[in-house]
C-alpha positions in Angstrom: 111.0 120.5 96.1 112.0 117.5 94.7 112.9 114.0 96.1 116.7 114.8 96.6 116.1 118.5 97.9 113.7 116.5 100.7 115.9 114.1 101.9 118.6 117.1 102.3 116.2 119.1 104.2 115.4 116.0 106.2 119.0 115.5 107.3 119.8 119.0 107.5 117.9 119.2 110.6 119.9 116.6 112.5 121.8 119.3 114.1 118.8 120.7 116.2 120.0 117.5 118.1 117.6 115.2 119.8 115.2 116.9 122.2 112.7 114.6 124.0 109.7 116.1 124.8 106.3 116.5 123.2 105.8 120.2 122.6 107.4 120.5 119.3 105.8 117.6 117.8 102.5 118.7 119.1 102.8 122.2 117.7 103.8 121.4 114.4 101.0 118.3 114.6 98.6 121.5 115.5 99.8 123.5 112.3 99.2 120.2 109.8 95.2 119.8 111.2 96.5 117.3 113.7 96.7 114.4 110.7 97.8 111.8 113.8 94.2 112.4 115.4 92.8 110.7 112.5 94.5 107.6 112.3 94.0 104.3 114.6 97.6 102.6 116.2 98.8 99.5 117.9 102.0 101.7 119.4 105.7 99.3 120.1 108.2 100.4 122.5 111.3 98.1 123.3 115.3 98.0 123.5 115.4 95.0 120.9 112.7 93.2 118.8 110.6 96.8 117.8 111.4 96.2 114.1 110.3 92.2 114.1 107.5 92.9 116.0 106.6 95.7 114.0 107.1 93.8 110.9 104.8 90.6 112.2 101.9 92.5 113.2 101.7 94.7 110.2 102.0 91.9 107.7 99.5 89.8 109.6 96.9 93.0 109.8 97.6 93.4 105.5 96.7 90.0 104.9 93.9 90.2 106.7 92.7 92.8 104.3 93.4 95.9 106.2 95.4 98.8 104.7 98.3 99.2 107.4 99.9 102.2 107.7 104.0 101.5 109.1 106.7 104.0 110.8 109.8 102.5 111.3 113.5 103.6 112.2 116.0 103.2 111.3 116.5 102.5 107.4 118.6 100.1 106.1 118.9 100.8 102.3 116.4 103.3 101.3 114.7 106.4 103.5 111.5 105.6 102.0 111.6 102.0 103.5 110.7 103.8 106.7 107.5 104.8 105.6 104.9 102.1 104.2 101.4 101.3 103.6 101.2 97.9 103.4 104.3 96.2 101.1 104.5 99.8 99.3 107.5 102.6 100.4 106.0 105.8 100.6 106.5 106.9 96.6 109.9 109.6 96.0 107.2 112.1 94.9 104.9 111.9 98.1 107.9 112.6 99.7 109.0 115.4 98.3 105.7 117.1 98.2 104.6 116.1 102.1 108.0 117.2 103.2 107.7 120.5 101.4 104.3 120.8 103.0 105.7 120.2 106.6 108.6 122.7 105.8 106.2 125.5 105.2 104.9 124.6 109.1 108.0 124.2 110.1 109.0 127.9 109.0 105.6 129.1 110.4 106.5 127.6 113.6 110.2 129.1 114.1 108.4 132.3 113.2 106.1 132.4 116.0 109.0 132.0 118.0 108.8 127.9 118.8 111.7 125.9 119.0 112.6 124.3 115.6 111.6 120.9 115.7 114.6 117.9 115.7 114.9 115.6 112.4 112.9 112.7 113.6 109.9 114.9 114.9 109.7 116.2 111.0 110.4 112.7 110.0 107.3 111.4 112.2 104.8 114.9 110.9 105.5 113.6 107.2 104.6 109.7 108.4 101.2 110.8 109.6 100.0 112.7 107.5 101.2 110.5 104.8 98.8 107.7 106.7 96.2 110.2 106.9 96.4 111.2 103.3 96.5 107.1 102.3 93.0 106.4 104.4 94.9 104.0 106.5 92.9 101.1 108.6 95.3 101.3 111.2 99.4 102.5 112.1 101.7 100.2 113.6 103.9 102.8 114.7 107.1 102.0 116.4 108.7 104.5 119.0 112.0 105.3 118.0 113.9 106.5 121.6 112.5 105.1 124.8 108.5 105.7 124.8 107.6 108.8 127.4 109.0 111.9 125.5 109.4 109.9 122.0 107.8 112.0 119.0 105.4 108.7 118.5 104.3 109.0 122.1 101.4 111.8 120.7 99.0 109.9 119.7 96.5 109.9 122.5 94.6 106.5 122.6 96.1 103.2 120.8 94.6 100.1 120.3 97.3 98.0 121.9 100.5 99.2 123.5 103.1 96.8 122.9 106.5 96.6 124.7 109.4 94.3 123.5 112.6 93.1 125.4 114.2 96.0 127.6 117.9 95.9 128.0 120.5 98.2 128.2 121.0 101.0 125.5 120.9 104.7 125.4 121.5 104.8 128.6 123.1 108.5 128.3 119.2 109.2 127.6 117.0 106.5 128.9 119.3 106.0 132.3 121.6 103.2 133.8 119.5 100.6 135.3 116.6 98.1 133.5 114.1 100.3 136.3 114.7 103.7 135.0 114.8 102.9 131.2 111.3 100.5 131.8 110.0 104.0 133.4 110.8 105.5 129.8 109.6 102.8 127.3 106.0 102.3 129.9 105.3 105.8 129.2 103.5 104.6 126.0 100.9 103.7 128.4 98.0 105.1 128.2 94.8 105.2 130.6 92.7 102.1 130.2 94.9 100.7 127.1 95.4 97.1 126.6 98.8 96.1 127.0 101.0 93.7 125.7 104.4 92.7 127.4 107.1 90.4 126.1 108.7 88.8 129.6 111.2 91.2 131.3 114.1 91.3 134.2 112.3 91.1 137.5 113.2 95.1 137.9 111.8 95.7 134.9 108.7 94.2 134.8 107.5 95.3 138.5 107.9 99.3 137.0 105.7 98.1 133.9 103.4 96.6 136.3 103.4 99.2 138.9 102.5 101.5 135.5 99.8 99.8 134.6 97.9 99.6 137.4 98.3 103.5 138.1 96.7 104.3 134.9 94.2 101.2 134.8 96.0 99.5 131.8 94.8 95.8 131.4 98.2 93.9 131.2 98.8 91.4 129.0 101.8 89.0 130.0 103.5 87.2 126.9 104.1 83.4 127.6 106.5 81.2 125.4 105.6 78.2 127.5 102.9 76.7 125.2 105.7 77.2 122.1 107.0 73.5 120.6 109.6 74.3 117.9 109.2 71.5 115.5 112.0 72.5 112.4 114.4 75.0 112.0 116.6 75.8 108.9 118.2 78.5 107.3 115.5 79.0 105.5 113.4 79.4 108.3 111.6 78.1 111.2 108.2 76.2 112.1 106.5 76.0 115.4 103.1 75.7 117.1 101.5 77.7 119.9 98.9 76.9 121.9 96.0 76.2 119.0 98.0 77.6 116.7 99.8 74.3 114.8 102.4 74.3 111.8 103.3 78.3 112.5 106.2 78.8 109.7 108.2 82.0 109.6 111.2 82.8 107.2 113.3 85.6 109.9 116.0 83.4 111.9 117.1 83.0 115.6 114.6 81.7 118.5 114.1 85.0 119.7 112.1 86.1 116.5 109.5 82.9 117.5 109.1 85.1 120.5 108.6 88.0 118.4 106.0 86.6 116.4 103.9 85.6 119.7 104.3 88.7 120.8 102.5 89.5 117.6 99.9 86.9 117.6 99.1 87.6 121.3 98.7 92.0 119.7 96.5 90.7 116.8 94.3 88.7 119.4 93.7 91.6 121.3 92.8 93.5 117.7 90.1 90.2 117.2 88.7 90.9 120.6 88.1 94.9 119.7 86.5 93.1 116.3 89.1 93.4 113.8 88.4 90.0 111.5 91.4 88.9 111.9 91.3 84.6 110.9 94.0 81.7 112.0 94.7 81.5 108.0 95.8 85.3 108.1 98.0 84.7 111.1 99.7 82.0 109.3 100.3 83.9 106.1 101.3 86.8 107.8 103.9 85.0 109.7 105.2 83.7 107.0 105.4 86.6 104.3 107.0 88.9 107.1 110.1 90.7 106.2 112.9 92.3 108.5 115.8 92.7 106.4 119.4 92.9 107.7 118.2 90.6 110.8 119.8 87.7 110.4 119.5 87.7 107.3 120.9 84.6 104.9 122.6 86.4 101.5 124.5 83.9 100.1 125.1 80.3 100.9 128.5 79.0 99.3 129.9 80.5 101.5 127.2 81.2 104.3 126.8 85.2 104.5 124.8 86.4 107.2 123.7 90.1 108.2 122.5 91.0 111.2 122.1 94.5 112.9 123.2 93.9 116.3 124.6 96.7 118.2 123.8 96.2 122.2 124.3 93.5 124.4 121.5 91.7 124.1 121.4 91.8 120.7 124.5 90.3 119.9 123.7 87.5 122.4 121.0 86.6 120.7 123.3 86.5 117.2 125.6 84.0 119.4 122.9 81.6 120.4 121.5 81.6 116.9 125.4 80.6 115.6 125.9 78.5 117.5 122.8 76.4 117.7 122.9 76.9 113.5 126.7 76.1 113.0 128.2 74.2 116.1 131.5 74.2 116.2 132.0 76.2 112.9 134.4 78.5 113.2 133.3 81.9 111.4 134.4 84.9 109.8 133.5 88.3 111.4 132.9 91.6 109.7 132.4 94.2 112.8 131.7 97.9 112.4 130.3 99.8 115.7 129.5 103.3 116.5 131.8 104.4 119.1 129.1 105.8 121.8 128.0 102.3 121.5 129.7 99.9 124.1 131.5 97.8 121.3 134.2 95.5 123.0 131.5 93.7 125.5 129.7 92.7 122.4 133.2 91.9 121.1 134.0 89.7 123.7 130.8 88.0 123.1 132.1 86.9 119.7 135.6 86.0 120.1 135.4 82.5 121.2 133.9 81.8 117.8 136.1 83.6 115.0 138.3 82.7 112.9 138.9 85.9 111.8 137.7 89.8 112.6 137.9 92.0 109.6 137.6 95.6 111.8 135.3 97.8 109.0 134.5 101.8 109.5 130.7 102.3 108.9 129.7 105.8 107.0 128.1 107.5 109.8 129.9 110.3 112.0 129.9 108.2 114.8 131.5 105.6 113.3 134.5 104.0 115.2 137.3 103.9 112.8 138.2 100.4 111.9 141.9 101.2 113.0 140.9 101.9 116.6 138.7 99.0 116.9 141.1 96.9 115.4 143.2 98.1 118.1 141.2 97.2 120.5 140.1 93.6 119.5 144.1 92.7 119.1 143.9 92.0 123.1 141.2 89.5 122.4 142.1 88.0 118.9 145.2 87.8 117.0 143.8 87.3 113.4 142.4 90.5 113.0 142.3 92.7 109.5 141.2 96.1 108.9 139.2 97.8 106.0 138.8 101.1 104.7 135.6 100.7 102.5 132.8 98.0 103.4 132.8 96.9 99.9 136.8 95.9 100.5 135.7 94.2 103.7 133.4 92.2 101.7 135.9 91.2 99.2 138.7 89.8 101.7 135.9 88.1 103.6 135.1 85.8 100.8 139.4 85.6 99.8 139.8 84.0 103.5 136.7 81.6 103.5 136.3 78.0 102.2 133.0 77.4 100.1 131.5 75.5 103.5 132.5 78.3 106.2 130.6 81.2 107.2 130.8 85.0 107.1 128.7 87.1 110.0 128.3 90.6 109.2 127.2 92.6 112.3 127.6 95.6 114.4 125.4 98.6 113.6 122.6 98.9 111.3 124.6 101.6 109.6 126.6 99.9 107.4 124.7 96.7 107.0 122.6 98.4 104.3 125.9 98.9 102.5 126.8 95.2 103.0 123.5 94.1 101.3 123.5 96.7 98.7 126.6 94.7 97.2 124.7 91.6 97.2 122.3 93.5 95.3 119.1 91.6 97.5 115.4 93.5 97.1 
């Protein structure tokens, strides 16, 4: 099997659907020697932030001298990017060969009769035992749906839960109201864990707590009250917390300050348990941490910005960081949506503040044809243009904006790979 035959095996397993539920993955785990068994985690659950987060803690763990292990979803360029070990994508070759090895299980498993396990459960076998295989220190291993029945939700006994912002999303699957879909992401809680919780809705936050005390968790409440912002550019952002003075970080918006204590406040927890873990290693890891396509700065005659917001919350968090960047600039939108997403209240979000919408189809079978959103946005804004290919939407983007204005890029993660791929940014 070679690197192209895997990722085709990979994807040709998306129609076994999405199944939550534990018993596949712990089956096929059972047939590889149980790899995850082996491995330390800090385990992050959360509608929004997982990725940041994710990307804060690892860095700050690798330059404290630890060799991280890091399962993330989903990609934005590459299928490798999902799995890392440290700054390194998991190598084409590794690939092909682990995925060939968890094929053979896989086969083994649908022999004896066992349900065929769902794309990201393979996806998740090949990430630990790629970590196993690697000797890794420790996983930072981010949940991909929810938390109680999520393939990641195996490992038995993390370090440090950590759960980010909870808002509405998936709710076809995680349920309608903050309570219910809490319930889901707090089943990453394990007996007698340490817990770390970015601040939730009032509904939210008494399920987490009610959680924790059933299964004697020791809670850990994240507090942005001792956070002074001293600069903010595009270029990035400085702040102190508590102690902590001079904290610089290069990913944009407010929110990803928040992130980063969210981090700090994990890693502190990791000190406690006697990880060596110094205040010049948090400051370098803040700094060198990288989230690409969040809010992310690719050109700057005219501003180009990418960001993969695709919920509510998400997109109000773009808004804030737009306007409080640009006031009163008027800006040009590039939106392509999924269409089990619910697109036109984060459309209305934006309105107020375009110039013009250029309505894109993203390259993903539940893409929203451009023509039907376009449709749809007409209600809201009158100078709206459509695109067949991103590249295209690129190009009129730039014809219709001055060398000073701005360009916003957002909608689903899908397609903003593509959008940076044509900026050609590493």
């Amino acid at each position: 099997m070679d690197y192209d035959q895997a990722i085709e095996y990979i994807h040709s397993t998306f129609k076994f659907g999405v199944k939550l539920g534990l018993e596949n993955i712990k089956a096929l785990l059972d047939l590889m020697d149980n790899p995850h068994k082996k491995l330390k985690y800090v385990h992050v659950a959360g509608t929004n932030g997982k990725g940041s987060t994710v990307a804060f803690i690892s860095s700050i763990l690798i330059e404290s001298g630890y060799r991280v292990g890091i399962y993330t979803s989903p990609y934005i360029q590459r299928f490798t990017e999902r799995i890392r070990v440290n700054t390194d994508e998991i190598s084409k070759q590794d690939l092909a060969r682990i995925t060939s090895f968890v094929r053979d299980k896989v086969e083994s498993m649908v022999s004896m009769g066992l349900n065929h396990p769902t794309e990201f459960e393979i996806v998740t076998a090949i990430a630990f035992q790629y970590f196993f295989e690697k000797g890794c220190d420790i996983v930072v291993l981010e949940v991909g749906l929810g938390g109680r029945f999520d393939s990641t939700n195996v490992i038995d006994n993390p370090l440090v839960s950590v759960i980010t912002t909870i808002s509405y999303d998936h709710m076809d699957i995680l349920g309608d109201t903050l309570s219910k879909i809490a319930f889901e992401k707090a089943g990453i809680i394990k007996d007698g864990t340490h817990v770390v919780l970015y601040p939730q809705s009032k509904d939210a936050e008494r399920v987490l707590e009610e959680i924790c005390r059933e299964r004697n968790a020791k809670l850990h409440k994240v507090s942005f009250d001792t956070v002074k912002m001293v600069d903010f550019s595009i270029d990035g952002q400085e702040f102190d917390y508590k102690s902590l003075k001079s904290l610089k970080i290069g990913l944009l918006g407010r929110h990803q300050i928040k992130n980063a204590v969210t981090a700090i406040e994990t890693v502190s927890i990791l000190l406690e348990k006697g990880y060596c873990i110094s205040e010049d290693s948090i400051k370098k890891g803040l700094i060198r941490a990288k989230w690409p396509g969040r809010l992310e700065v690719l050109c700057k005659k005219p501003v180009f910005i990418i960001d993969g917001a695709h919920n509510l919350e998400g997109v109000q968090a773009l808004v804030r960081f737009l306007k409080e960047y640009f006031p009163k600039k008027k800006i040009v939108f590039i939106i392509g949506v999924l269409k089990d997403k619910d697109y036109m209240s984060i459309i209305k979000e934006v309105v107020p503040f375009a110039e013009h919408i250029i309505a894109v189809t993203p390259q993903n079978k539940r893409a929203l044809p451009a023509r039907e959103l376009s449709e749809n946005i007409k209600f809201y804004c009158s100078n709206i243009l459509e695109s067949d290919t991103i590249e295209e939407s690129v190009k009129k983007s730039f014809e219709i904006t001055p060398e000073d204005g701005l360009i916003c890029a957002f909608g689903s993660l899908y397609y903003i790979g593509e959008v940076r791929s044509i900026f050609s940014v590493s």
